[in-house]
C-alpha positions in Angstrom: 101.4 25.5 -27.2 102.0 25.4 -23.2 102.1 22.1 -21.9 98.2 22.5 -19.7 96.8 22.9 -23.2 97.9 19.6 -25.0 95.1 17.8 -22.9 93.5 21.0 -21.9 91.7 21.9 -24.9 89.2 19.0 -24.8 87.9 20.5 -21.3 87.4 23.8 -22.5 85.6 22.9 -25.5 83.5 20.6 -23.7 82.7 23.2 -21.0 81.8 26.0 -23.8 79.3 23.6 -25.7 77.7 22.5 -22.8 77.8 26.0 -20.8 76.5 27.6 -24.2 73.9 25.0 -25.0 72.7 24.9 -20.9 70.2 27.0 -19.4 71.7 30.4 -19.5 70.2 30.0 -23.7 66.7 30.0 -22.2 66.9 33.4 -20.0 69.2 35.1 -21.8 65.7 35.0 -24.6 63.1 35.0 -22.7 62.0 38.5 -23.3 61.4 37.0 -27.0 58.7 34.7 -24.9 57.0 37.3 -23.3 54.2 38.6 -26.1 53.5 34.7 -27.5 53.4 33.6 -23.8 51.1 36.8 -22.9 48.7 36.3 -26.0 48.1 32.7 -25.4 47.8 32.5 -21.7 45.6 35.4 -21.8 48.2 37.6 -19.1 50.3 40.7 -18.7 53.9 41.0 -19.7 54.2 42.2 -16.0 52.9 38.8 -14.7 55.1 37.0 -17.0 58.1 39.5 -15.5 57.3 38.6 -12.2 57.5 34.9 -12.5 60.6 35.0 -14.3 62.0 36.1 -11.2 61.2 32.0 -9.7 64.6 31.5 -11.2 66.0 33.1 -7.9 65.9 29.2 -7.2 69.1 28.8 -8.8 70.4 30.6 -5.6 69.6 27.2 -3.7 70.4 25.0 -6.0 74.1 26.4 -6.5 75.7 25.5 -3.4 73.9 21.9 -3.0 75.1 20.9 -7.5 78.3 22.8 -6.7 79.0 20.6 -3.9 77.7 17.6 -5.9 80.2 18.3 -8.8 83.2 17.9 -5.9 82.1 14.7 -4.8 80.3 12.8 -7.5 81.9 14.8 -10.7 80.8 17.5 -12.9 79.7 14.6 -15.6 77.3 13.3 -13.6 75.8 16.3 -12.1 75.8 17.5 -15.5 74.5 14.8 -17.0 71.4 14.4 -14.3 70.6 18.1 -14.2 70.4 18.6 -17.8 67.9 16.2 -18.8 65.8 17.2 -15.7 65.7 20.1 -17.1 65.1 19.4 -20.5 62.2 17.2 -19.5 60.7 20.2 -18.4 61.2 22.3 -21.4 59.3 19.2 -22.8 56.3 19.6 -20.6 56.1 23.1 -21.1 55.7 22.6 -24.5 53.0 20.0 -24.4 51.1 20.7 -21.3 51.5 24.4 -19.9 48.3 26.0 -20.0 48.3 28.7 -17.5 50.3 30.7 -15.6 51.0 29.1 -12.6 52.7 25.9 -14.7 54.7 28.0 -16.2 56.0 29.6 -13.0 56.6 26.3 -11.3 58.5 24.8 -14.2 60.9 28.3 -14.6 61.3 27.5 -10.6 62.5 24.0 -11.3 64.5 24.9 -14.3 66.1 27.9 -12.1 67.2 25.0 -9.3 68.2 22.3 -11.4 69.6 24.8 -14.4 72.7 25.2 -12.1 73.6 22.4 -12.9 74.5 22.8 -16.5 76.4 26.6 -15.4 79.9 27.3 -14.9 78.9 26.3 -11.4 79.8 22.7 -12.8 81.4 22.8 -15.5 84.1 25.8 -14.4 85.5 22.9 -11.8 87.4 20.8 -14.2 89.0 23.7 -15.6 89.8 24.9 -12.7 92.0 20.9 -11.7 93.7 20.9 -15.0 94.7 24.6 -15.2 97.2 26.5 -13.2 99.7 28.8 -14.8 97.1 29.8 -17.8 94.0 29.1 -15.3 92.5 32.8 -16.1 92.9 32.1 -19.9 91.2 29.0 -19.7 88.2 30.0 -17.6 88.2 32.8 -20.7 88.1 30.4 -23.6 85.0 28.4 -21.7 83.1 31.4 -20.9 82.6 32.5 -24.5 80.5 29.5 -25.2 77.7 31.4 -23.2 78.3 34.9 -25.1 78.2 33.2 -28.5 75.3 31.7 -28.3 73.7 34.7 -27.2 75.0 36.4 -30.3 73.9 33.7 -32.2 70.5 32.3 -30.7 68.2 35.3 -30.8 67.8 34.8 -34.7 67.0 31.2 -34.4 64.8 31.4 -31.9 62.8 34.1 -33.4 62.6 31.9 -36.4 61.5 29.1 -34.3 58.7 31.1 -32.3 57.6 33.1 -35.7 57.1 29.0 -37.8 55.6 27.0 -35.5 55.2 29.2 -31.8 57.0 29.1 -28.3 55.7 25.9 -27.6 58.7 24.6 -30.3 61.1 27.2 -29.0 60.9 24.9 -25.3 61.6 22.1 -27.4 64.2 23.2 -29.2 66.0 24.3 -25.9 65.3 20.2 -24.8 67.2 19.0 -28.2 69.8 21.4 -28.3 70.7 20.6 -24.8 70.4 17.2 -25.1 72.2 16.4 -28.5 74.6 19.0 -27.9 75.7 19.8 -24.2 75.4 16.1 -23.3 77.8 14.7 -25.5 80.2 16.9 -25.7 80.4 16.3 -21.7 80.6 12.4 -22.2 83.4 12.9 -24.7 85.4 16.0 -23.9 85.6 16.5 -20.1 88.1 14.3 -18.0 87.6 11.2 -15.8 89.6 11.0 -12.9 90.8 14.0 -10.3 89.0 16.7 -12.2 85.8 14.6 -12.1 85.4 14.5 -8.3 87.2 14.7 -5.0 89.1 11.4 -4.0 88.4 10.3 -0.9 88.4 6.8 0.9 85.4 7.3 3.1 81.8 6.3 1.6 80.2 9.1 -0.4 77.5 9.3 2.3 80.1 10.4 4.6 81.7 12.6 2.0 78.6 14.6 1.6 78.1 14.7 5.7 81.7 15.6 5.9 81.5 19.0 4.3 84.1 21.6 5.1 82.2 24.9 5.6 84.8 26.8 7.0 84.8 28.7 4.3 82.2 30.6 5.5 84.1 32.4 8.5 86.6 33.6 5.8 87.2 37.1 5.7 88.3 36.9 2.1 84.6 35.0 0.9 82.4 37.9 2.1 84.6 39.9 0.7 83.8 38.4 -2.8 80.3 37.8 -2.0 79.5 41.5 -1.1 81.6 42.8 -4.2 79.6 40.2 -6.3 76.3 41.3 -4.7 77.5 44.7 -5.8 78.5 44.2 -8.8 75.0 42.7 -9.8 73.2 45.0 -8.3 74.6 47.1 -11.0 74.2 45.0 -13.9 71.8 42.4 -13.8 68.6 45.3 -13.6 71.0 46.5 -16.7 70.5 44.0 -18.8 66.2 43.4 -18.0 66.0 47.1 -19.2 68.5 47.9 -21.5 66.3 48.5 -24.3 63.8 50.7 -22.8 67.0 52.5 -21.2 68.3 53.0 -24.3 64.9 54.6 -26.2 64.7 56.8 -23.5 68.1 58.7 -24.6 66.1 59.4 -28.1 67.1 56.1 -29.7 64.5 54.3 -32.1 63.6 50.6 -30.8 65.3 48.8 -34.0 68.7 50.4 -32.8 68.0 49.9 -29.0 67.5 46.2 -30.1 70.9 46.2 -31.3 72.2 47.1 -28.6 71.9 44.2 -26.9 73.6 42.9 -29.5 76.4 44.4 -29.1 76.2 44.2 -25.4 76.9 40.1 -26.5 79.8 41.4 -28.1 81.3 43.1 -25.1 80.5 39.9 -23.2 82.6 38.0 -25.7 85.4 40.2 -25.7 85.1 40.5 -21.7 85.1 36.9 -21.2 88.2 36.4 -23.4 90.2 38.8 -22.5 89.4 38.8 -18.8 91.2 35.5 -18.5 94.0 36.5 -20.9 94.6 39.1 -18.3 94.5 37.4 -15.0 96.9 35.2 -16.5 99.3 38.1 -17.4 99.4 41.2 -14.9 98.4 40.9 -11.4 95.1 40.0 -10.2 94.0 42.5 -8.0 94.3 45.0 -10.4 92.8 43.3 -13.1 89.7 42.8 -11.2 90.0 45.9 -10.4 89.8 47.7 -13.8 87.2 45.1 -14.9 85.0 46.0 -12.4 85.0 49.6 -13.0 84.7 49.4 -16.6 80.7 49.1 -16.8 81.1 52.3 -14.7 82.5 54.2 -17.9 79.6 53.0 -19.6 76.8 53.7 -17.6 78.5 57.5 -17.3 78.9 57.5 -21.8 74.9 56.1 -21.5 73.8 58.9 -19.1 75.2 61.5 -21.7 74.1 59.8 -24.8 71.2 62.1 -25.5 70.4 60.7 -29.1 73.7 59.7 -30.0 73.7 56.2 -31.5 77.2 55.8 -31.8 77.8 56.5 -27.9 74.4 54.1 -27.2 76.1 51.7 -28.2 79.4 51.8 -27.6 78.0 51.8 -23.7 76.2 48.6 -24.0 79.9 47.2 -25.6 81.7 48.8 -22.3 79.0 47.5 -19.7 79.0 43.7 -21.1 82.7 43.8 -20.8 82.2 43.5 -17.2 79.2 41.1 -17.1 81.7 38.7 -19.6 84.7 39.0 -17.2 82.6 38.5 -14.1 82.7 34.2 -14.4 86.7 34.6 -15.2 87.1 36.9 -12.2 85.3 35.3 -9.4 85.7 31.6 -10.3 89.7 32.6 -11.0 89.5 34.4 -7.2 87.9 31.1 -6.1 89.9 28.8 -7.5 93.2 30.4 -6.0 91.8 31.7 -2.7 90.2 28.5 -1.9 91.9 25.5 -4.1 90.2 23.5 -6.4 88.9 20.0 -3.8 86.3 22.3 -2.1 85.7 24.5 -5.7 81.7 23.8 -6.4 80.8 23.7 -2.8 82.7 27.6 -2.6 81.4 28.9 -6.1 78.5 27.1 -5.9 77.6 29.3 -2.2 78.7 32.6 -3.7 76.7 32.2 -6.5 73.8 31.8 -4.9 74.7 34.7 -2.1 75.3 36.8 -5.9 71.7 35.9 -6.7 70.8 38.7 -3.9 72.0 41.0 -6.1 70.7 40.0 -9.7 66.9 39.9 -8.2 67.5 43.1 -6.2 69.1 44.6 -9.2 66.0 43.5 -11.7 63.1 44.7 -9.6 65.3 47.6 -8.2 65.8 49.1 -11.8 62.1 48.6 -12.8 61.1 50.7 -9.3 63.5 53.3 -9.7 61.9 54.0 -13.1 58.5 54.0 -12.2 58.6 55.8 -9.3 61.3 58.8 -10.8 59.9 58.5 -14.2 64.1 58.2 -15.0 66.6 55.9 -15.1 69.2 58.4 -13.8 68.9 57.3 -10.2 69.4 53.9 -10.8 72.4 54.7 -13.5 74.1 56.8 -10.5 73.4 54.0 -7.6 75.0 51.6 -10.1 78.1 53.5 -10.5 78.8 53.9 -7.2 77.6 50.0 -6.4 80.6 49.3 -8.9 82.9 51.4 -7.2 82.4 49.6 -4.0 82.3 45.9 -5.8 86.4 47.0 -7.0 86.9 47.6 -4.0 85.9 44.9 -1.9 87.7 42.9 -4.7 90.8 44.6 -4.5 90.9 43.7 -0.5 91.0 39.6 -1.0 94.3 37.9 -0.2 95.4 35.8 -2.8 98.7 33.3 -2.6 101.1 32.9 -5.1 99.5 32.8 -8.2 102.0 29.6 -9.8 99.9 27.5 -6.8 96.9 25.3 -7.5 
């Protein structure tokens, strides 16, 4: 076993259980929320689509917790945002009576939910690791895509026993008897906790380096990340539908996002298996177009089950490798004492893309009565995202 794993693996496993228990579990389900939410609060599923949008707030919080994690530690920001936010799973279960409460809460959870991402929790990796950094990043990001292989059938039980009111609170225990402890006892004290510095932590936080921001090489991987949502993200919010349109009945179409999950998993392995092996750039590269290939096999699917769903496979291999690729580009480009503050900003910059790429899809559709135009503006939106990917400098990769 290499000598960054010995210690290594505590980190990793600490960072999948509390990535995969944190609030990616809640919107990676919510269209499961959608018809109870909609009976009960007497509203349209459009409505409902429209404030699950407020999670755009997660584009402000990710800079401000990313920065947090470098100077007070990923524990603590961890810690602090995650039962925030699981107090207000809490009140949405007890109080939330109309659809304005529920909109306010998804925009708190959206802010403070960054806090339990790989925002946070991809920093200590990113201290510990060097030589097998991309491997690493790999083996934390499939925390997320198992529990969204796993989740959907326990929170269907959970809404079809006792209602969505216990599916909120489920998300607060899980969160809190999972993530939280496995954060207290598996991630590091010490350098990978916070920056050390010897000026007050007032002055740390005033003292923030954001010269970052005239670099060349972090528009570049904001723009390809902006990109590369664009493409996917409206994906994702209508890959059902997308797929009964080619002729496919709604039970398979439902599978597919299954085995879109599975295409996460295997992206977010191997991506960092990869990074680690052959050079960068061209891993990055390849990644990026891969979804490509799939929206081209789902454009000429015409009935074909087989081909459906061998697509959704192809096109979650590139949402899975996305974390390894830009938090890998990040960590390299930029060095690990000014990590969240960096990944935290282009994160949020991304979050352009996810909410133009989630309303854009929906137009598209309504107004062409077709998904084609959207398929074709995605492939091209990835072919520009390699790109601009492909064009940022890197050092040696043996340097932390």
């Amino acid at each position: 076993m290499p000598d960054e794993f010995l210690d290594g693996w505590r980190i990793i496993l600490g960072g999948a259980l509390a990535a995969g228990t944190g609030v990616g579990i809640v919107f990676l389900n919510f269209s499961m929320f959608i018809l109870p939410l909609s009976r009960e609060l007497g509203v349209s599923r459009g409505d409902l689509g429209s404030v699950q949008a407020l999670i755009v707030t997660a584009a402000l919080g990710a800079p401000i917790l990313g920065r947090a994690a470098d100077l007070f530690g990923p524990k603590s920001v961890f810690i602090a945002s995650t039962l925030i936010v699981a107090s207000i799973y809490c009140f949405m279960a007890v109080y939330a009576s109309s659809l304005w409460q529920v909109g306010l809460a998804i925009a708190f959870i959206g802010f403070f939910g960054v806090g339990s991402t790989a925002v946070v929790l991809s920093r200590p990796v990113n201290v510990h690791f060097v030589e097998h950094r991309g491997k690493a990043l790999g083996l934390m990001a499939v925390g997320i895509a198992t529990v969204t292989m796993a989740s959907p059938v326990l929170v269907q039980w959970l809404l079809e026993t006792w209602g969505w009111r216990a599916g909120f609170l489920g998300y607060a225990i899980v969160s809190v008897v999972i993530g939280i402890p496995a954060v207290l006892l598996l991630l590091p004290k010490g350098p990978a906790n916070a920056v050390r510095i010897t000026v007050s932590r007032k002055k740390k936080w005033n003292a923030v380096d954001r010269s970052f921001w005239a670099e060349r090489d972090f528009w570049l991987l904001t723009f390809s990340l902006i990109s590369m949502s664009l493409a996917t993200a409206g994906t994702i919010s209508q890959l059902t539908p997308m797929i009964i349109d080619e002729g496919i009945d709604a039970r398979t179409a439902a599978l597919a996002i299954t085995f879109f999950a599975v295409g996460q998993f295997i992206g977010r392995l191997a991506g960092g298996w990869l990074l680690d092996i052959y050079q960068p750039h061209r891993v990055a590269f390849f990644l990026t177009l891969v979804p490509a290939v799939g929206f081209i096999l789902l454009i000429g699917t015409h009935g074909l089950v087989p081909v459906a769903l061998l697509s959704a496979v192809v096109i979650g291999l590139q949402q899975g490798a996305e974390l390894d690729i830009f938090a890998y580009f990040v960590g390299h480009r930029f060095g690990t004492a000014r990590f969240g503050g960096i990944y935290g900003a282009l994160t949020g910059l991304g979050w352009i893309g996810n909410v133009g790429g989630m309303i854009g899809m929906g137009q598209i559709y309504d107004r062409y009565g077709s998904y084609l135009p959207a398929q074709i503006m995605a492939i091209v939106a990835l072919i520009i995202s390699a790109m601009l990917v492909f064009a940022v400098r890197l050092p040696d990769p043996k340097r932390g």
